[in-house]
C-alpha positions as CSV (number, residue, x, y, z in Angstrom):
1,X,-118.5,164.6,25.9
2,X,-116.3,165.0,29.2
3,X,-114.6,168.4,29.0
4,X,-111.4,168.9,31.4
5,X,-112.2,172.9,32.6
6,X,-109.6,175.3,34.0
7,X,-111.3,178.5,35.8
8,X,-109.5,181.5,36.6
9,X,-104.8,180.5,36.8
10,X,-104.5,184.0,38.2
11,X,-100.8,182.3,37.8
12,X,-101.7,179.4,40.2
13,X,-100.5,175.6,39.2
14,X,-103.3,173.6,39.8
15,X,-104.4,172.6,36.1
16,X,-100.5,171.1,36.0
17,X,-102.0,168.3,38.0
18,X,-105.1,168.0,36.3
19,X,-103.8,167.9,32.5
20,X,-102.2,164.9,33.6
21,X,-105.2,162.4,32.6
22,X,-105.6,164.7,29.7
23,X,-106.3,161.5,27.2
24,X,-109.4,161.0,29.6
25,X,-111.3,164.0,28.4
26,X,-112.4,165.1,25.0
27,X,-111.2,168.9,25.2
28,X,-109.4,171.1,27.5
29,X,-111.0,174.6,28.4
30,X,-108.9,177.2,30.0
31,X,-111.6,180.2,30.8
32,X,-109.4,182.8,31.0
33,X,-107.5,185.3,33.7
34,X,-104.1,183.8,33.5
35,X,-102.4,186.7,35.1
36,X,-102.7,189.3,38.0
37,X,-102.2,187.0,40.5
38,X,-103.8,187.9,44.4
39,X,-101.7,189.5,46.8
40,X,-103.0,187.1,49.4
41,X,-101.9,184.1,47.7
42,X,-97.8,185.2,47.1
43,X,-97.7,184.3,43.8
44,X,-94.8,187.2,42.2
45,X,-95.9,188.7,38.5
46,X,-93.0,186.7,37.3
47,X,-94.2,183.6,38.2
48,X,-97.6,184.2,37.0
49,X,-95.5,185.1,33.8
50,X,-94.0,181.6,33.6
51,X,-96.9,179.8,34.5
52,X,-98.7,181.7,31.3
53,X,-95.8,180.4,29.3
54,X,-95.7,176.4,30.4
55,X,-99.9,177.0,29.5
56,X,-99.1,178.2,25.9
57,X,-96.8,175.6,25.8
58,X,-99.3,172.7,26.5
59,X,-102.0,174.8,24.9
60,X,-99.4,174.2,21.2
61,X,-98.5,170.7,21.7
62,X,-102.3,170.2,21.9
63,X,-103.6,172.5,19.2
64,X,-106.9,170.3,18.5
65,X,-107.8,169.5,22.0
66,X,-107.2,172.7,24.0
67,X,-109.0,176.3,24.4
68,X,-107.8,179.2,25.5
69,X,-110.6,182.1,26.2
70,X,-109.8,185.8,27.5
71,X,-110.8,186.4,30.9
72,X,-111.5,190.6,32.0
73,X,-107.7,190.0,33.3
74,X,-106.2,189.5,30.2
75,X,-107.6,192.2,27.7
76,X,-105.5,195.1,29.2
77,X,-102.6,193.0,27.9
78,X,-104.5,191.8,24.8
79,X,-106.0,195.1,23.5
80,X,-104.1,198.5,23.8
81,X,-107.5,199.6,22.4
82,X,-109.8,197.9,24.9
83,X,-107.2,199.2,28.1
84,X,-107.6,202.7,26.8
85,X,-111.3,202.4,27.7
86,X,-110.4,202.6,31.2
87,X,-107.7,203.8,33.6
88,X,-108.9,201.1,35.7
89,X,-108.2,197.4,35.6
90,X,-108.1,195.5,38.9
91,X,-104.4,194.3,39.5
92,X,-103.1,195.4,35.9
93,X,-99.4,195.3,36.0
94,X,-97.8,198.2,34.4
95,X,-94.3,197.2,35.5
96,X,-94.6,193.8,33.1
97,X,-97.2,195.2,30.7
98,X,-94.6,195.0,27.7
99,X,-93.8,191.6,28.9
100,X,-97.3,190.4,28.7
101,X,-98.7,192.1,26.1
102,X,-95.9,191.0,24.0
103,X,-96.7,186.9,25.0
104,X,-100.1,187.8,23.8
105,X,-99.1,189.2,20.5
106,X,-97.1,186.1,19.6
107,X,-99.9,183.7,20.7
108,X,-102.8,186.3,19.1
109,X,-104.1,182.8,17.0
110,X,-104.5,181.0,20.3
111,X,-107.3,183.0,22.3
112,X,-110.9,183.7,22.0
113,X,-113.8,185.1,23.4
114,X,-116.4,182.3,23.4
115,X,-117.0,179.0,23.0
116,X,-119.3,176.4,22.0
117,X,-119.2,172.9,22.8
118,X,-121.8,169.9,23.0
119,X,-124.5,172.9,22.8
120,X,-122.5,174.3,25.9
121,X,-121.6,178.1,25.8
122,X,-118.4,178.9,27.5
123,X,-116.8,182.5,28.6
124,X,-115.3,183.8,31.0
125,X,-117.9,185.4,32.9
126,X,-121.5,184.2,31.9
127,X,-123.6,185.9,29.2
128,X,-127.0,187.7,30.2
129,X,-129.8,188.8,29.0
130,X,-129.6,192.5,29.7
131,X,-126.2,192.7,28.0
132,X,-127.2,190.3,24.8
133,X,-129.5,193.0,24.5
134,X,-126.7,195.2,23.8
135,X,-125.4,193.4,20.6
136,X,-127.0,195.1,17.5
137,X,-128.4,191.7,16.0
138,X,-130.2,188.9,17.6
139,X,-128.1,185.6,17.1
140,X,-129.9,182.5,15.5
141,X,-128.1,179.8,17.1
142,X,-125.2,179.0,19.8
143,X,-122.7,178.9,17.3
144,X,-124.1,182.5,15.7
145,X,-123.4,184.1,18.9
146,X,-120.0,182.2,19.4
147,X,-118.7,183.9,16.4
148,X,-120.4,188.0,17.1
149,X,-118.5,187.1,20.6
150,X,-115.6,186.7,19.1
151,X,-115.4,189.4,16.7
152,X,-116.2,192.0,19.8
153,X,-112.4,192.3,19.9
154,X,-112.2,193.2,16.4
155,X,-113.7,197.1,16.5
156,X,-114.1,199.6,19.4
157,X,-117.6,199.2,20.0
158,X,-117.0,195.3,20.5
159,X,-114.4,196.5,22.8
160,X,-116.5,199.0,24.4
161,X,-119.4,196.0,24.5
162,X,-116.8,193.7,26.3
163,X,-116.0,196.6,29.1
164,X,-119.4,197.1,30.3
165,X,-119.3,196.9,33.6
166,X,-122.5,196.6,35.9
167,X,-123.0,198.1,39.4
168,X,-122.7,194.5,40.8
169,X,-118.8,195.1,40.6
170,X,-118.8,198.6,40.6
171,X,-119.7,199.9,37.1
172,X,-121.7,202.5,35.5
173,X,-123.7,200.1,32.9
174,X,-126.9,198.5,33.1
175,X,-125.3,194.8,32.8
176,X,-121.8,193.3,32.9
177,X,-120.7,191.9,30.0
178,X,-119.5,188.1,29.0
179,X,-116.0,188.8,30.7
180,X,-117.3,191.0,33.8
181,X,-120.8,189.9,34.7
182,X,-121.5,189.2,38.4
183,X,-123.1,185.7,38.9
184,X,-126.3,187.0,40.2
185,X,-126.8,188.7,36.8
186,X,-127.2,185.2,35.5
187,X,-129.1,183.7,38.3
188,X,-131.7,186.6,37.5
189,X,-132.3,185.2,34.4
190,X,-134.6,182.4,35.8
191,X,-135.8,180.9,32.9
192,X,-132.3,180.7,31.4
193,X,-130.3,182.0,28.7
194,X,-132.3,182.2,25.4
195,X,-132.9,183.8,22.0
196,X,-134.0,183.1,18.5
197,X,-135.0,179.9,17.9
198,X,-132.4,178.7,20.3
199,X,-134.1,177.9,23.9
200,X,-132.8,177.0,27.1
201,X,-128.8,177.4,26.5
202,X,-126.3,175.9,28.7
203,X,-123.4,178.0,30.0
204,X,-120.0,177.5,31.8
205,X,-118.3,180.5,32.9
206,X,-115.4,181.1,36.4
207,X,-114.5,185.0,37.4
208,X,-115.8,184.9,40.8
209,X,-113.5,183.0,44.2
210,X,-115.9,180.7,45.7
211,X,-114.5,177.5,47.2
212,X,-112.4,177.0,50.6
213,X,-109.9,174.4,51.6
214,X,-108.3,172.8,54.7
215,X,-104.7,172.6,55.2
216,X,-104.1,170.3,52.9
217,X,-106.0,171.7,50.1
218,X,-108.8,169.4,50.0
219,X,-112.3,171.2,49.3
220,X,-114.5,171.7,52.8
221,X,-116.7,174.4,51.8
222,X,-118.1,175.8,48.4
223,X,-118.3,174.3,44.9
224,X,-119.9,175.5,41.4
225,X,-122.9,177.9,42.1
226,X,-125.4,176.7,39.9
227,X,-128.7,177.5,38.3
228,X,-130.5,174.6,35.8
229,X,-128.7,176.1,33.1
230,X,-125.5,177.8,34.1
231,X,-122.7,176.6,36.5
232,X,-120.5,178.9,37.6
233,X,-116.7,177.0,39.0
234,X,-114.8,177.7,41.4
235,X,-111.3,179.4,40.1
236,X,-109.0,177.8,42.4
237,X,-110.0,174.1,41.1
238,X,-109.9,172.1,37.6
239,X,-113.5,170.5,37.1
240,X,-114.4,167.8,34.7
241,X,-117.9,168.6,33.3
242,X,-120.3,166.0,31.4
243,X,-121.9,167.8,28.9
244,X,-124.3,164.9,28.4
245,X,-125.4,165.5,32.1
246,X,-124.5,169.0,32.6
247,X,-122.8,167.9,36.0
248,X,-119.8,169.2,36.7
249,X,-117.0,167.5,39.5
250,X,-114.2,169.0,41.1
251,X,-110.7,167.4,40.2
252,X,-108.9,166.7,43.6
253,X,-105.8,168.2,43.9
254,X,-102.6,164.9,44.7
């Protein structure tokens, strides 16, 4: 199965160009973070806004082939429940809150937690071990832990699950959770991802800046980091993963 996968928009454009040849993959995963765009790059909040729009858009006139999952970004605007957890989200725009949150209330049937695919787990951030450990019953299968993923968002301690926070990125808890782990709590996990009787998982997740470019925006420097059963991609650059293969190549920008 070739699956066309968007990292972190952040509100930048770059998955225009690469739905393009959209009839040339079998799905299209978006992994979250549409919004709080870096000050660095000049994109204004209400461009990100439009941006979020035009990906709704394409996400509807697709409905069977695209995914959209909630990035750490996102549930502020999501969750009035999950932002009163914290006075603290990195970016979070007060000023177009109302905005946001109300695009996200429209669109509640579009969005997701997790996602499996091909036996391929995909969040935003990476599941680990320490933080699985967290979740009150032990999942039988990929698709058993897809759906307890998903239904974090449905009570407070799901919510509270999904805000763990790690000292990697400055938190208080013992292990990031599946939309805030740091990559190295991943990598840690040698032997892989793994519970139940299900062994050796595969998982695609973005959240972390990796990749640099020349001038003219080709890639000089970077790529997925990668351990034999996770890939973490780049969030500046569409990849088109094999699940088959578990290889994953950048799709260059025109």
């Amino acid at each position: 199965m070739k699956i066309l996968v968007l990292p972190d928009i952040h509100g930048r454009r770059f998955w225009e160009n690469a739905v393009e040849n959209i009839d040339s993959c079998d799905k299209v995963l978006f992994l979250g973070d549409y919004l709080d765009p870096y000050d660095f790059e000049d994109i204004l909040v209400r461009k990100a806004i439009d941006n979020f729009r035009k990906i709704i858009d394409f996400a509807k006139s697709h409905p069977s082939k695209v995914v959209m999952l909630l990035g750490n970004h996102d549930m502020p605007y999501y969750s009035d429940d999950y932002r009163a957890l914290s006075h603290y989200h990195c970016r979070w725009s007060g000023e177009w809150h109302y905005v946001i949150k109300g695009i996200f209330e429209e669109n509640n049937q579009l969005f997701k937690i997790a996602h499996v695919e091909d036996n391929v787990l995909f969040t935003h951030a990476g599941c680990n071990k320490q933080w699985l450990k967290s979740l009150e019953t032990v999942p039988n299968s990929l698709c058993d832990l897809e759906t307890m993923l998903n239904n974090l968002v449905n009570s407070e301690e799901g919510l509270r699950l999904l805000y763990m926070v790690s000292s990697y990125r400055g938190g208080d808890d013992d292990a990031g959770s599946c939309i805030w782990a740091h990559v190295d709590e991943i990598a840690n996990d040698y032997d892989g991802l793994s519970f139940a009787d299900c062994k050796d998982v595969k998982q695609v997740f973005g959240h972390t800046l990796q990749v640099e470019y020349d001038e003219d925006w080709n890639i000089v420097s970077g790529g997925s980091i990668e351990t034999p059963n996770a890939k973490m991609l780049d969030t500046r650059c569409a990849y088109l993963l094999d699940t088959a293969t578990f290889i994953a190549e950048p799709v260059p920008l025109l």
